[in-house]
N, CA, C and O of each residue as an XYZ file, in Angstrom:
264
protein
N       0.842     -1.173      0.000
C       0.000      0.000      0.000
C       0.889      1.239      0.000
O       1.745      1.369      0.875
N       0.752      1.951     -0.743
C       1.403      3.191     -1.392
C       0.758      4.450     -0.199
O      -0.349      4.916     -0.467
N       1.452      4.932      1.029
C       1.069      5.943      2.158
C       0.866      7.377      1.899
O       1.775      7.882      2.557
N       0.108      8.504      1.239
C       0.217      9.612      1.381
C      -0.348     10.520      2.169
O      -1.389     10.289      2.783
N       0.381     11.800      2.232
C      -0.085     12.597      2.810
C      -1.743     12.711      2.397
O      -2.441     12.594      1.389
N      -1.861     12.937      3.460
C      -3.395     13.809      3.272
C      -3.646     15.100      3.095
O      -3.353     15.808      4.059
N      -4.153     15.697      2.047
C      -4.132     17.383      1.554
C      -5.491     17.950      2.068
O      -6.315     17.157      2.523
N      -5.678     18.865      2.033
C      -6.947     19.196      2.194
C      -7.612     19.612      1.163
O      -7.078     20.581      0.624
N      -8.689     19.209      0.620
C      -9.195     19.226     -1.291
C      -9.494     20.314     -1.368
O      -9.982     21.106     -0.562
N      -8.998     20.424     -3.053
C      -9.000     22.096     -3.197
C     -10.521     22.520     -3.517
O     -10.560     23.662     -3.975
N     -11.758     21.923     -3.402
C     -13.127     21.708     -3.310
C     -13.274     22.825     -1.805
O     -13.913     23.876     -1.854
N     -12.582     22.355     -0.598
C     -13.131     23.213      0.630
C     -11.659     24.224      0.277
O     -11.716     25.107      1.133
N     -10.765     24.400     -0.339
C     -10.234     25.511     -0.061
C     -10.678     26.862     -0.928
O     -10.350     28.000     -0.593
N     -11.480     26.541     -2.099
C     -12.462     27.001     -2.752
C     -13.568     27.329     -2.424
O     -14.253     28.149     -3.035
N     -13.879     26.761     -1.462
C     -15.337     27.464     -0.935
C     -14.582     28.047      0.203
O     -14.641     29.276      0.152
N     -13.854     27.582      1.271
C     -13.308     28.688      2.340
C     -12.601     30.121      1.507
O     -12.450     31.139      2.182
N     -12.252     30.125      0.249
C     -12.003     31.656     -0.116
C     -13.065     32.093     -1.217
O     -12.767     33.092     -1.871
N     -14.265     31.460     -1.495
C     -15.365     32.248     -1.633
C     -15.917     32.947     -0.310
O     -16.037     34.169     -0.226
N     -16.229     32.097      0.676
C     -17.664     32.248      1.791
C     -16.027     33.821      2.112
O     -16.201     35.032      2.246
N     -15.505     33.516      2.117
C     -14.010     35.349      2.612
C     -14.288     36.409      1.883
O     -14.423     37.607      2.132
N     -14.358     35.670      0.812
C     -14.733     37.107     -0.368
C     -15.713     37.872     -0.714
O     -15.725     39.002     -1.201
N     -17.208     36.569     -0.179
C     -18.450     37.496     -0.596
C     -18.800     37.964      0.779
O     -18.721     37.318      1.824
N     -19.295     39.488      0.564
C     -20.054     39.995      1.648
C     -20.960     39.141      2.369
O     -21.725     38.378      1.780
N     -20.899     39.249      3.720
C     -22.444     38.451      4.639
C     -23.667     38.502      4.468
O     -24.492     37.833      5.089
N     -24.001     39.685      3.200
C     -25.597     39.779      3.245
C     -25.757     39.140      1.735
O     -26.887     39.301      1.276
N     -24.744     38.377      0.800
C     -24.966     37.904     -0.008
C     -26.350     37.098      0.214
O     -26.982     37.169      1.268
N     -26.772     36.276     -0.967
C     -28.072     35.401     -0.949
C     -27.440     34.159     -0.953
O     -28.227     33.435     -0.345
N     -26.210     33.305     -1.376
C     -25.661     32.468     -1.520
C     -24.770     31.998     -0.406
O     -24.156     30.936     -0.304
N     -24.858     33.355      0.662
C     -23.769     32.749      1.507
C     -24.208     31.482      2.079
O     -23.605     30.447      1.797
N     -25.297     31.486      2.929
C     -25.842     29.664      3.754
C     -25.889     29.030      3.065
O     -26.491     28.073      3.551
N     -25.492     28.700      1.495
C     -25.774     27.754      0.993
C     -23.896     27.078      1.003
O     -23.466     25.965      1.304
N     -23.349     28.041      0.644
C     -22.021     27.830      0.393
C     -21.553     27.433      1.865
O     -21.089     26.300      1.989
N     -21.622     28.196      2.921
C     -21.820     27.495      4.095
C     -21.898     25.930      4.319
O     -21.040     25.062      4.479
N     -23.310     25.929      4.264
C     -24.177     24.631      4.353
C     -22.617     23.435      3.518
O     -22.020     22.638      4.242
N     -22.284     23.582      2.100
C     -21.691     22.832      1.678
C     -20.073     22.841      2.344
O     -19.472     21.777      2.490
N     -19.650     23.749      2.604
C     -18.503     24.031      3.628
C     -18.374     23.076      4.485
O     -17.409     22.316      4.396
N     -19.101     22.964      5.248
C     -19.526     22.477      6.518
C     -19.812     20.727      6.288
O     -19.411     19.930      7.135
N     -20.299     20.427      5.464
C     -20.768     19.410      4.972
C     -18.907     19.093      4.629
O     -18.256     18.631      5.567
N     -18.526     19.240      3.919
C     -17.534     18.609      3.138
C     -16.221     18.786      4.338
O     -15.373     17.907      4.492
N     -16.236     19.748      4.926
C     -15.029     19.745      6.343
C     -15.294     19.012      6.982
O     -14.225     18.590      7.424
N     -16.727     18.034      7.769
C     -17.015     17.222      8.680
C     -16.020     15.658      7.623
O     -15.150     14.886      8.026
N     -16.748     15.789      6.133
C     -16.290     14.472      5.311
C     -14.662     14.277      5.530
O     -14.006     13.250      5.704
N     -14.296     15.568      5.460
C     -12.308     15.602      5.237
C     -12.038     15.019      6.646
O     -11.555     13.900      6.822
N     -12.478     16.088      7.877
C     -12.360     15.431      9.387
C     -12.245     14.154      9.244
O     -11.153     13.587      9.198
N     -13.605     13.447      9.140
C     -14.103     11.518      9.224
C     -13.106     11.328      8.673
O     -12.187     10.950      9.398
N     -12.875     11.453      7.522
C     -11.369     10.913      6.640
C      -9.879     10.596      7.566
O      -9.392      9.522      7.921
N      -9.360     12.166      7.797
C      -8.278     12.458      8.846
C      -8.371     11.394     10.419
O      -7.547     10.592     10.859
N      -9.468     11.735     10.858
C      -9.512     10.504     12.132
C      -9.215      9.364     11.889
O      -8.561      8.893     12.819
N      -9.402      8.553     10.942
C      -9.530      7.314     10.854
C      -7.763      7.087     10.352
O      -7.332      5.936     10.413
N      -6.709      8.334      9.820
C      -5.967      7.952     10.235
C      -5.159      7.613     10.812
O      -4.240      6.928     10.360
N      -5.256      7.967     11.901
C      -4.530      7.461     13.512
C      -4.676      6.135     13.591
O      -3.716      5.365     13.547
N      -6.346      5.628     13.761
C      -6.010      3.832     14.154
C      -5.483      3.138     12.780
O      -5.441      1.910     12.693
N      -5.198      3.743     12.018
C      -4.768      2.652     10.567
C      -3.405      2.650     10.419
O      -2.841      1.838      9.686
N      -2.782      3.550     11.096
C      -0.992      4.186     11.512
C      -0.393      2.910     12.370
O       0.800      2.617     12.456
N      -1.575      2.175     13.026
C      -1.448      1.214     13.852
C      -1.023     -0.015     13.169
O       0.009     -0.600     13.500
N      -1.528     -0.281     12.548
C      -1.580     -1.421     11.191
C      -0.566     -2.179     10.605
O      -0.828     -1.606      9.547
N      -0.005     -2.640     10.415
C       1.240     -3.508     10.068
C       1.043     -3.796      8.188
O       0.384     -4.591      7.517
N       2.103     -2.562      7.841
C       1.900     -3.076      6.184
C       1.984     -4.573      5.846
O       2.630     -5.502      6.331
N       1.012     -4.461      4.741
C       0.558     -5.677      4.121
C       2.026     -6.376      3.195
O       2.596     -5.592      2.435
N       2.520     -7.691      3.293
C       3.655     -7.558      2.074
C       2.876     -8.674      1.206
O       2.217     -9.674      1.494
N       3.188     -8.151      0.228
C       2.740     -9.505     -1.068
C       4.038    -10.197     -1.734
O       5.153     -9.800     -2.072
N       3.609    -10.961     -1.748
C       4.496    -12.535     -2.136
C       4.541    -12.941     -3.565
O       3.430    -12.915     -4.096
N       5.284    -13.221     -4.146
C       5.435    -13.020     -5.728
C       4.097    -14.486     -5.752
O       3.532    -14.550     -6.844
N       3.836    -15.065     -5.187
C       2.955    -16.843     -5.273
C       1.505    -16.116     -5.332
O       0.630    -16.704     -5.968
N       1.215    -14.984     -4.768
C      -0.528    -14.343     -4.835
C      -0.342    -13.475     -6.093
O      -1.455    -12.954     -6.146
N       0.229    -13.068     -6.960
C       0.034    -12.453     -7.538
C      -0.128    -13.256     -9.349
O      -0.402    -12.546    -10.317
């Protein structure tokens, strides 16, 4: 298994420098919000789960399974 960093997707860094740029009384802001919020909880769940998998003992494959 090939280990990388984890980035943060340029999906929420795109909406964190819209929801900066448009004024608060926009009509779009709670929506952009709403999806903000939504997709930072998804990245979080993601990030947690890698701590107990850090635990894990890489897998080796054997030239006989392949």
């Amino acid at each position: 298994m090939i280990v990388k960093e984890r980035k943060v997707p340029l999906s929420i860094l795109k909406l964190r420098a819209l929801a900066h740029r448009l004024p608060q009384s926009h009509p779009k802001i709670p929506s952009i919000m709403n999806e903000l919020k939504k997709r930072e909880a998804g990245f979080k769940g993601e990030s947690a789960i890698d701590f107990p998998l850090s635990f894990l003992e890489p897998k080796t494959i054997s030239s006989s399974t392949i």
